[in-house]
SENUVEX-893088 format. One line per field, with one value per residue (C-alpha): residue number from 0; x, y, z. Coordinates in Angstrom, 1 decimal. Layout:
SENUVEX-893088
kemar <- c(NUM ...)
c1 <- c(X ...)
c2 <- c(Y ...)
c3 <- c(Z ...)
end
This chain:
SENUVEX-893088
kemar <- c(0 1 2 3 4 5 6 7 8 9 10 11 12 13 14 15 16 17 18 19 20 21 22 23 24 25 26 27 28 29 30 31 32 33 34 35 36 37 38 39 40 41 42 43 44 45 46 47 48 49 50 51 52 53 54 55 56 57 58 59 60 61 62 63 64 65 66 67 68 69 70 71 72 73 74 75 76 77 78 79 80 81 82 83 84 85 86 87 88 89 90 91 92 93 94 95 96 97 98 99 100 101 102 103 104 105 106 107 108 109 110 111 112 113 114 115 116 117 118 119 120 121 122 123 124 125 126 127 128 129 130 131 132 133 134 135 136 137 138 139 140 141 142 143 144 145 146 147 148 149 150 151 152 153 154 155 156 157 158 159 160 161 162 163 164 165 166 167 168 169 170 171 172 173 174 175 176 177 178 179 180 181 182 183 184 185 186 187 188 189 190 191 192 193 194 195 196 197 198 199 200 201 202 203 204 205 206 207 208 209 210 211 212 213 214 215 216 217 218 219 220 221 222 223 224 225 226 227 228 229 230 231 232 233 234 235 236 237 238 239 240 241 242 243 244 245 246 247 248 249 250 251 252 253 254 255 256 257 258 259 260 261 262 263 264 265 266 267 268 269 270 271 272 273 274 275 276 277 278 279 280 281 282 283 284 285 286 287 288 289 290 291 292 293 294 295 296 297 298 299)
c1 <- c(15.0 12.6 13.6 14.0 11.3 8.3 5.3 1.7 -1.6 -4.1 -6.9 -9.4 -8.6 -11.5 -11.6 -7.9 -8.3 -11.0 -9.9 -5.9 -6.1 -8.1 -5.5 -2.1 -1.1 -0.9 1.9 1.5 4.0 3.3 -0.4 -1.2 -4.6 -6.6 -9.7 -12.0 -12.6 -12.6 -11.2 -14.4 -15.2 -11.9 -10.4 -7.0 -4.6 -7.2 -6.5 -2.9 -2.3 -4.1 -2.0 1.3 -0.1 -0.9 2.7 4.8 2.8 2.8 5.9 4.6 4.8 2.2 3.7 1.3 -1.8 -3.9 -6.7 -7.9 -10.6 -10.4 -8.7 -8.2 -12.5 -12.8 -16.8 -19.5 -18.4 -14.7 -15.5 -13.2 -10.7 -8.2 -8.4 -8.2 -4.8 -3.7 -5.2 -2.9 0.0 -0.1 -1.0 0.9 4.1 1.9 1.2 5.0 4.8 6.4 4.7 1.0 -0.5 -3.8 -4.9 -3.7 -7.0 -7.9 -10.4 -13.4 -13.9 -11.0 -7.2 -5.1 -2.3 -5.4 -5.4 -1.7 -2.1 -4.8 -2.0 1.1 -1.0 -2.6 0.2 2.9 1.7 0.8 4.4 6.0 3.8 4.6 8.5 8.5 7.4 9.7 7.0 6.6 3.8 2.7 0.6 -1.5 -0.7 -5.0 -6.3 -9.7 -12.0 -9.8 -8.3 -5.3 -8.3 -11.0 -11.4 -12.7 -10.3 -6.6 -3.8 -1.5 -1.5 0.9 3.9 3.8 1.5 4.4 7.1 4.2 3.5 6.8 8.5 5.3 6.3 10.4 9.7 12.0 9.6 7.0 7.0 4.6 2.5 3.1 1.9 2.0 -1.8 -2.7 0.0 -1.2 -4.4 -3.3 -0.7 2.5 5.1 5.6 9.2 11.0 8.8 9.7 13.8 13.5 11.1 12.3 13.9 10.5 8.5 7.7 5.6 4.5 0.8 0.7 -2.2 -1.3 -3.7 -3.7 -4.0 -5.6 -4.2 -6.2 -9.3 -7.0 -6.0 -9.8 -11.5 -9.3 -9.7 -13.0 -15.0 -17.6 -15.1 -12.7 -9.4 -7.4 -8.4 -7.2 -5.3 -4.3 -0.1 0.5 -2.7 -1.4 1.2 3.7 7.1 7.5 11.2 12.1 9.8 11.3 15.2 14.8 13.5 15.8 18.8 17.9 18.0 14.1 13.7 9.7 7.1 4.7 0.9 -1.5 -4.4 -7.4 -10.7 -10.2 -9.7 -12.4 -12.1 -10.4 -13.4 -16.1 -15.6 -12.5 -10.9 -8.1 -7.8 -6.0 -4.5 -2.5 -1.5 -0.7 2.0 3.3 4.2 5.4 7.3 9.0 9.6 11.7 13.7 12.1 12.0 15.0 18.4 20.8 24.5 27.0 29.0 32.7 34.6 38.3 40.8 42.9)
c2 <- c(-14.0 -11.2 -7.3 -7.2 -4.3 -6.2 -4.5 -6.0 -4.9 -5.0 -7.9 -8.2 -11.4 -13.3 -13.1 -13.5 -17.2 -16.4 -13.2 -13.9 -16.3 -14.1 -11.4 -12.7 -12.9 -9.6 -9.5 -8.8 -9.9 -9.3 -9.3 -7.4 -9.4 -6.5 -7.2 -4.7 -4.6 -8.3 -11.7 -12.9 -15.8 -16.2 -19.4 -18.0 -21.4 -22.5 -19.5 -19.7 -23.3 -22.1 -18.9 -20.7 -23.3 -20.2 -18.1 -21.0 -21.6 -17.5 -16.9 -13.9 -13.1 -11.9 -9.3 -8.3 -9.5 -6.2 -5.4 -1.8 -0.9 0.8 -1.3 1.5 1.9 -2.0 -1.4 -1.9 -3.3 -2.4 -5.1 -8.0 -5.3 -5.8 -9.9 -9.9 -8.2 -10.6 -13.4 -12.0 -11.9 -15.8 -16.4 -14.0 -16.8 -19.3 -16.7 -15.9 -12.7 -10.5 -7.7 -7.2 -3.5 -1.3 1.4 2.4 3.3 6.7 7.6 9.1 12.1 13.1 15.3 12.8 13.7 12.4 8.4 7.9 6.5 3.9 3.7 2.8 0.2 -1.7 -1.7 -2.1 -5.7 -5.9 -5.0 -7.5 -10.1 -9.3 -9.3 -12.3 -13.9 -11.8 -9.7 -6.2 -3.8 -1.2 1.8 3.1 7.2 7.6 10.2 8.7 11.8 12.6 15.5 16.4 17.4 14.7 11.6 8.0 5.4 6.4 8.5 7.6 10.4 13.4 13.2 15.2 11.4 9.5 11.0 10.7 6.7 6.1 8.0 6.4 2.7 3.2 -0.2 -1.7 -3.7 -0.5 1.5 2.5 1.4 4.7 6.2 10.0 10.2 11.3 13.2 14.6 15.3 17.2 19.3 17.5 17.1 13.5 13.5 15.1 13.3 10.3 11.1 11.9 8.7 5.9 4.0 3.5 2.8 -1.2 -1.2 1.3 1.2 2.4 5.3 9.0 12.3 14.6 18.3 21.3 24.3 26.1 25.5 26.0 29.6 30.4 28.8 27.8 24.2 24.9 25.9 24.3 22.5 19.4 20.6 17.1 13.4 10.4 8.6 5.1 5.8 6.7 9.2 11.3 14.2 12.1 11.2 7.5 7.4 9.7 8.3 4.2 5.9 6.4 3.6 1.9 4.1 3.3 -0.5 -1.2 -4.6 -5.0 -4.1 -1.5 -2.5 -0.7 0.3 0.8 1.3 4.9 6.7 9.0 8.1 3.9 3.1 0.1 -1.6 0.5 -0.6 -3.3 -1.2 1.5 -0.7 -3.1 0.2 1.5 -2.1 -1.1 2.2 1.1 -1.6 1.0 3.4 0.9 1.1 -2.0 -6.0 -7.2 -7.9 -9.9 -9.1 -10.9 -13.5 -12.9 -16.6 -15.7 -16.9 -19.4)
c3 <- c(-13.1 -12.0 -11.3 -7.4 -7.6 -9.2 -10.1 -9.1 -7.9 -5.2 -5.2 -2.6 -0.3 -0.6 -4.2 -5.0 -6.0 -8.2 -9.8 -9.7 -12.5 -14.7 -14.3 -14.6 -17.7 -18.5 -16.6 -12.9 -11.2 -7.2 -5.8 -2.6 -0.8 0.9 3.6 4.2 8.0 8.6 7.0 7.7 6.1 4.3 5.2 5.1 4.9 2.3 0.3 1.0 -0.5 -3.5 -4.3 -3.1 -6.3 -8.4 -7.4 -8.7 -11.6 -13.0 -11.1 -8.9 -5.0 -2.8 -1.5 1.3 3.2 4.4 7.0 6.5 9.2 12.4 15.3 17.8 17.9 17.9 17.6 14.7 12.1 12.9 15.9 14.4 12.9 15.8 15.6 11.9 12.5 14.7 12.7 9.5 11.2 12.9 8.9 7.3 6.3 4.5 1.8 1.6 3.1 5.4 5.3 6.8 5.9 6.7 8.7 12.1 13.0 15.0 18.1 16.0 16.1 18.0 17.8 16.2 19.6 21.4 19.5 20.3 23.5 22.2 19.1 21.3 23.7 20.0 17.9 21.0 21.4 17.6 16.5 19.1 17.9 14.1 15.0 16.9 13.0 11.5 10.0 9.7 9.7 6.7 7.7 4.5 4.1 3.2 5.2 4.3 4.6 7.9 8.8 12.2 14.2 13.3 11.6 12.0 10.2 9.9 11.7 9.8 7.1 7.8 8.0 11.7 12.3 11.7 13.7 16.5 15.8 15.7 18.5 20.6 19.2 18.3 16.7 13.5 12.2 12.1 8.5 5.7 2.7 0.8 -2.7 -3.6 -4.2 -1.1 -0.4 -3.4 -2.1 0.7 -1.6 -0.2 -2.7 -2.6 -4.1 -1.3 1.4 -0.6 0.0 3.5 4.6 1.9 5.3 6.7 3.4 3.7 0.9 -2.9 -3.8 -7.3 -7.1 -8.4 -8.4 -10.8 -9.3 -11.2 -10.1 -11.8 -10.3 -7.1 -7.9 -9.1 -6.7 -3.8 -2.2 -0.1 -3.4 -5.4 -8.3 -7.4 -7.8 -7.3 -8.7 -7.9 -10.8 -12.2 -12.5 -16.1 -16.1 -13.4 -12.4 -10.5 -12.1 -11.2 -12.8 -9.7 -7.4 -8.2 -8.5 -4.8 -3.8 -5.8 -4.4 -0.8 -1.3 -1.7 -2.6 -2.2 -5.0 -6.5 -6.4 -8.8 -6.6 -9.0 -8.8 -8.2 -11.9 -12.7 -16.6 -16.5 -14.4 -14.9 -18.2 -18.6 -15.3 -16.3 -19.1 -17.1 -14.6 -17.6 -18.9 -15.2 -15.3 -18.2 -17.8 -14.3 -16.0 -18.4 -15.6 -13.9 -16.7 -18.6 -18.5 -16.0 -18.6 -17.5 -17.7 -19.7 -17.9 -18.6 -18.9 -17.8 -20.3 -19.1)
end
């Protein structure tokens, strides 16, 4: 029997029959499936049959399907954004799956008070369509590049964004895909955020930042030196004992996905390097490999 909180990582959808196999045996035991804009080619029941194979084979889940693009600016090459939404929520069940995840999106170049409009009328009729499957929906907390008074991919990113999105769509089935990283990033301490939001928090990716506060107090966070770095977990400054004893407190049940491909230093040939270290150290943080209790046999 596994832990009810597994720990996994991320794999990029069109390559998750290919790379999946390769990866597994160290241990992963969830896999999130991430697109980057668009399915596109991705035929997503053939890909389905083929993990469903590989998941009772290795015994893991896949514990979301994900489009991140813009599907508020439905243009470029964000055009098939909104449909690949759509297309992995009608799809989302063959992979085992209730959760589909990404970006909410944002007008470009505009107040993020001025996207919730185009927010409530998208993901109004995307949310309905999700709970009518008995799905929910995971916004990523990446401000990718984005700020409150511009951006081009994601509201979704302050927590002053949330209480908009979801006041605007008072939706269940609505939540997040959260990690401290970029919380991080913007100098929020995630552990607090963490105790006050744990109810809306769908799904963990597992991505951490290590701050220098030094350069911060030299140089401030406008200067010429990088004061914060995004960080495989076990190389960073979060505690993940605290941040999985809330999760585990409030009832979480979902799992923890390593998102790599980010750490300045377990990069390139060092990559699964950091990231089987990042499941072990998860692993441990949960407080080990799942024990089972003894079974008392009454005497008669």
């Amino acid at each position: 029997m596994q832990d009810t909180l597994r720990i996994g990582t991320i794999v990029r959808g069109g390559e998750a029959v290919t790379v999946i196999p390769q990866i597994v045996q160290h241990g992963f035991e969830s896999f999130n499936l991430n697109f980057w804009q668009t399915t596109g080619e991705t035929n997503l029941v053939e890909t389905a049959a083929r993990l469903r194979e590989l998941a009772a084979e290795h015994d893991f889940v896949i514990s979301s399907v994900g489009i991140y693009g813009n599907p508020l600016a439905a243009a470029g090459d964000n055009a098939d954004t909104l449909a690949s939404w759509e297309r992995l929520i009608d799809h989302a069940h063959l992979f085992g799956t209730d959760i589909i995840s990404g970006f909410t999106g944002r007008l470009p170049g505009l107040f993020i008070d001025e996207s919730i409009p185009r927010f409530t009328e998208v993901f109004g009729e995307l949310a309905k369509r999700a709970a009518d499957r008995g799905l929910r929906i995971a916004f990523e907390n990446c401000a990718m590049g984005g700020n409150w008074q511009s951006g081009e991919w994601n509201i979704a990113h302050n927590p002053s964004a949330w209480e908009k999105m979801f006041n605007a769509v008072p939706a269940d089935n609505l939540g997040l895909e959260w990690e401290p990283c970029h919380q991080m990033i913007a100098l929020i301490d995630p552990i607090p955020q963490l105790r006050k939001w744990v109810d809306k928090v769908f799904h963990v990716h597992g991505k951490d930042a290590t701050i220098a506060w030094d350069i911060i107090k030299e140089y401030g966070i406008h200067g010429p030196k990088p004061y914060v770095w995004d960080r495989t977990p076990g190389f960073g400054d979060t505690n993940w004992v605290d941040v999985i004893t809330i999760l585990r407190q409030a009832g979480y049940k979902g799992t923890i996905d390593i998102e790599g491909w980010h750490d300045p230093v377990y990069r390139d040939e060092l990559e699964m390097t950091g990231q089987v270290h990042a499941l072990n150290y998860l692993k441990y943080c949960r407080g080990g490999s799942f024990v089972p209790n003894p079974v008392v046999v009454p005497t008669p």
